[in-house]
Residue, then its C-alpha position, 0 to 999 in steps of 0.5 A: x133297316x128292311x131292305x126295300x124290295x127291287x125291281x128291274x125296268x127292261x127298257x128305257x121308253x116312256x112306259x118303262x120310265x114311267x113304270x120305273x118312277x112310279x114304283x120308285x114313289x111306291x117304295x121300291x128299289x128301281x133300276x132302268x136297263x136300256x140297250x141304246x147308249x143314251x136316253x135319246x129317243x127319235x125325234x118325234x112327237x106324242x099326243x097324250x090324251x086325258x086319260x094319259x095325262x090323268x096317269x101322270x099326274x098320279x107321279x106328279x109329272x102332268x103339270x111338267x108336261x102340259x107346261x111343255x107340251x103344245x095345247x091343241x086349240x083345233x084339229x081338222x080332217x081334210x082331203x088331199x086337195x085341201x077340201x075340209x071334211x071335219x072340224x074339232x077342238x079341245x073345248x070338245x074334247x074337254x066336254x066329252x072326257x073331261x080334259x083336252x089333248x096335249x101333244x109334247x116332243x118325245x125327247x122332253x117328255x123322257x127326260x122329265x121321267x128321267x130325272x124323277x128318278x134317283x142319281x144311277x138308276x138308269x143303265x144305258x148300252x146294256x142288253x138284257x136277257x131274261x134268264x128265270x121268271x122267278x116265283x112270285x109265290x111266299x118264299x119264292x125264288x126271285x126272277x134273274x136277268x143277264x144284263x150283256x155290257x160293252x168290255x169299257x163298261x164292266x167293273x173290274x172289281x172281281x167276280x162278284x160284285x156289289x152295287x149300292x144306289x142311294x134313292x132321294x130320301x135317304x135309303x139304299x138300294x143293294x143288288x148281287x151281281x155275278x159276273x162273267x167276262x162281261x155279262x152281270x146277272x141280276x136278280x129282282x123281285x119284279x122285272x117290268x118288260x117294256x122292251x118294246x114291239x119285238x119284246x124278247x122278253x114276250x118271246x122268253x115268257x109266251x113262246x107259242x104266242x104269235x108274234x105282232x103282225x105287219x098292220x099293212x101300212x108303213x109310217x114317216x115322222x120328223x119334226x121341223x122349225x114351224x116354215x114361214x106361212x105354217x100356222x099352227x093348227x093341226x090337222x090330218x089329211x086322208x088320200x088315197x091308202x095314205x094319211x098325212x098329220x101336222x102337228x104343231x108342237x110348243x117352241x114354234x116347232x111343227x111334229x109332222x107324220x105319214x102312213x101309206x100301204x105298202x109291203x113291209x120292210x121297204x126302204x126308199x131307193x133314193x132316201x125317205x125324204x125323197x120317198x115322201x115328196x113322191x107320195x105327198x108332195x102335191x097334196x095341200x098346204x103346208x106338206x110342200x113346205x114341211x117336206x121343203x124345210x126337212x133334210x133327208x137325214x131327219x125323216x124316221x121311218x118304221x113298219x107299223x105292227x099291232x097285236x095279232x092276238x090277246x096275250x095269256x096274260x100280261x104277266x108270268x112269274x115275277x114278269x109283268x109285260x107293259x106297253x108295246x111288249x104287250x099290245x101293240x098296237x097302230x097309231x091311228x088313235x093317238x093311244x100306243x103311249x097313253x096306254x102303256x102310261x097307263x099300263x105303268x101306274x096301274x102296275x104300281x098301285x097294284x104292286x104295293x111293296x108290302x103287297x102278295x106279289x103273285x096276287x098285285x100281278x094277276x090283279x093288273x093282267x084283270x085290269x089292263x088285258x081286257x081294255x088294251x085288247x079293246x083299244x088295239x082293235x079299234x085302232x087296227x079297225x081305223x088304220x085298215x079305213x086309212x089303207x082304202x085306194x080305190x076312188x069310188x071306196x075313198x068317195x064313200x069314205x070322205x063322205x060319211x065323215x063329212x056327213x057325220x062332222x054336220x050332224x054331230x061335230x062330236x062324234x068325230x071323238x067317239x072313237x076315244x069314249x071309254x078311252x080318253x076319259x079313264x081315271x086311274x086307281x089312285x086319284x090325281x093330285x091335279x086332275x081338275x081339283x081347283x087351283x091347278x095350272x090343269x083346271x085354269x087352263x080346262x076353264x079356259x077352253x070352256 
């Protein structure tokens, strides 16, 4: 039998196990290395718009999500004191991309990637370091990864060691490793690095590119049991160098966020709940009830980074970078996870097992650069809008959107054109052909 050809996933997130399902379903051997100790990602929720959704109905998954995730009805753009400056709806998203906005929890969204994967194919509290890109030329050598594992963890089996993982239909997957006290090496004909914003797999490969640089503004998440009198209606409220965001999530669960401009690297002298009701408490129903019905405990807090410029390449050697390792970017457009999602299937319709390697990832560097370079910088331009304090520059503001919401409700979507409506390479087994949960619901809204 002709051994299957392996790839090694650096990162556990939703780009990395996107990545890992879909070249699993190409035909290659595919083991997942994450640092944390489970596959248990904060609590928090996502929004994956058509294009995003598009990308994972090529791996089958679309359907499991949209049957999970919340269905937007309507969303609105409001101020502070409760004054409503926009409107919108999916029937509106579905006419100007070709499908609506769902926004699922996280949590469910990884462990429907994960159990796509074959039984062992995920190594969870393993830290990798990149150790030799490889070359991807004919004959070339294969790229090498040291994976650093916890004493309880390490095989006690010798010096070297062999481990073979059967996939679902049948073939077995066998990778050499050399161990040294307890770090494995790895070798891999393809190593995907989804090791996120502080990529240290970017920093191995690009060393003089510049890091991501601090966006200007900081972000809070959490996700509660929907309060009573919390209807489930989303919408975004834009103050002074601040945003709010409620979001309803399925299961009567609300998905609630905020940014605010302030220095990099604070923490809250008392604790990040308390730090919210300072900033938001006095805005407009229902943020006094979110923040009522949430522990201090449960409020996640993150610096926001984007991109401080376009990568070389989104590969080098037998590397290819995806997802916030890449381009990071701020969350202003909803497109940080769609993007990465996106990143993975065009990685796996390139990278063809029988596929010139060094040809499949220059192939994906051409697709992918250009356009995520093109979604980071419209989101960075939205998020510094969201950073304005001063009262006369948020009057203008509050005006042009009220004005634009009169003229052509719309256009409040325009910021996704050539975004949302993407299509991926391979076509879509559920991408609106009729007799899909996808198309009722699309005929549905229309």
């Amino acid at each position: 039998m002709e051994q299957r050809r392996t790839a090694l996933v650096i990162g556990g997130g939703i780009g990395g196990l996107t990545a890992a399902v879909a070249l699993d379903r190409r035909g290659w051997s595919v083991t997942v290395v994450e640092r944390a100790a489970a596959l248990a990602p904060v609590g928090a929720g996502i929004a994956l718009a058509p294009n995003a959704q598009r990308a994972l109905d090529t791996i089958e998954v679309g359907d499991a999500v949209r049957a999970t995730a919340d269905w937007q009805g309507a969303g609105e753009l409001r101020l502070p004191g409760g004054r409503r400056l926009a409107r919108t709806d999916n029937a509106a998203a579905v006419r100007r991309f070709g499908g609506p906005v769902v926004v699922a929890h996280r949590a469910e969204l990884v462990a429907l990637l994960a159990a796509r994967l074959p039984e062992g194919a995920v190594r969870t509290h393993a830290t990798a370091t990149l150790v030799d890109p490889g070359d991807p030329g004919p004959g070339g050598r294969p790229a090498r990864v040291r994976i650093a594992v916890p004493d309880a963890a390490a095989a006690d089996d010798g010096d070297n060691a062999r481990a073979d993982r059967t996939s679902n239909d049948g073939d077995t997957a066998t990778a050499t490793h050399t161990r040294t006290a307890t770090d494995l090496e790895l070798s891999a004909d393809l190593v995907v690095a989804a090791d996120g914003i502080h990529s240290a797999v970017r920093r191995a490969v690009f060393p003089g590119h510049p890091a991501p640089r601090y966006a200007g503004f900081t972000a809070w998440r959490f996700v509660v049991p929907a309060p009573d009198g919390v209807r489930g209606v989303a919408h975004e409220t834009w103050g002074p160098g601040g945003v709010w965001g409620t979001v309803p999530l399925a299961g009567g669960r609300i998905y609630a966020y905020a940014t605010a401009a302030v220095p990099a690297g604070g923490r809250a002298v008392d604790d990040e709940r308390a730090e919210l009701l300072r900033r938001f408490g006095a805005w407009h129903h229902p943020v006094p009830a979110l923040l009522d019905a949430v522990g201090p405990a449960e409020v996640l807090r993150n610096d926001v980074y984007t991109a401080a410029a376009p990568p070389p390449a989104f590969h080098h050697g037998r590397v290819a970078l995806l997802g916030d390792a890449v381009h990071p970017m701020t969350p202003n457009l909803g497109q940080g996870g769609c993007q990465a999602v996106e990143d993975a299937v065009v990685l796996a319709h390139e990278a063809a097992p029988d596929a010139d390697l060094g040809a499949a990832l220059a192939a994906y560097t051409r697709q992918r650069l250009p356009r995520t370079m093109e979604v980071v910088r419209r989101a960075e331009r939205i998020g510094r809008l969201t950073t304005w304090r001063s009262r006369p520059a948020c009057a203008l503001r509050a005006g042009l959107m009220a004005a634009t919401a009169r003229l052509a409700p719309d256009l409040a979507l325009r910021a996704l054109d050539e975004i949302a409506d993407w299509r991926p390479p391979a076509g879509t087994y559920a991408a609106g052909a009729r007799g899909t949960r996808t198309a009722a619901r699309r005929e549905e809204q229309e």
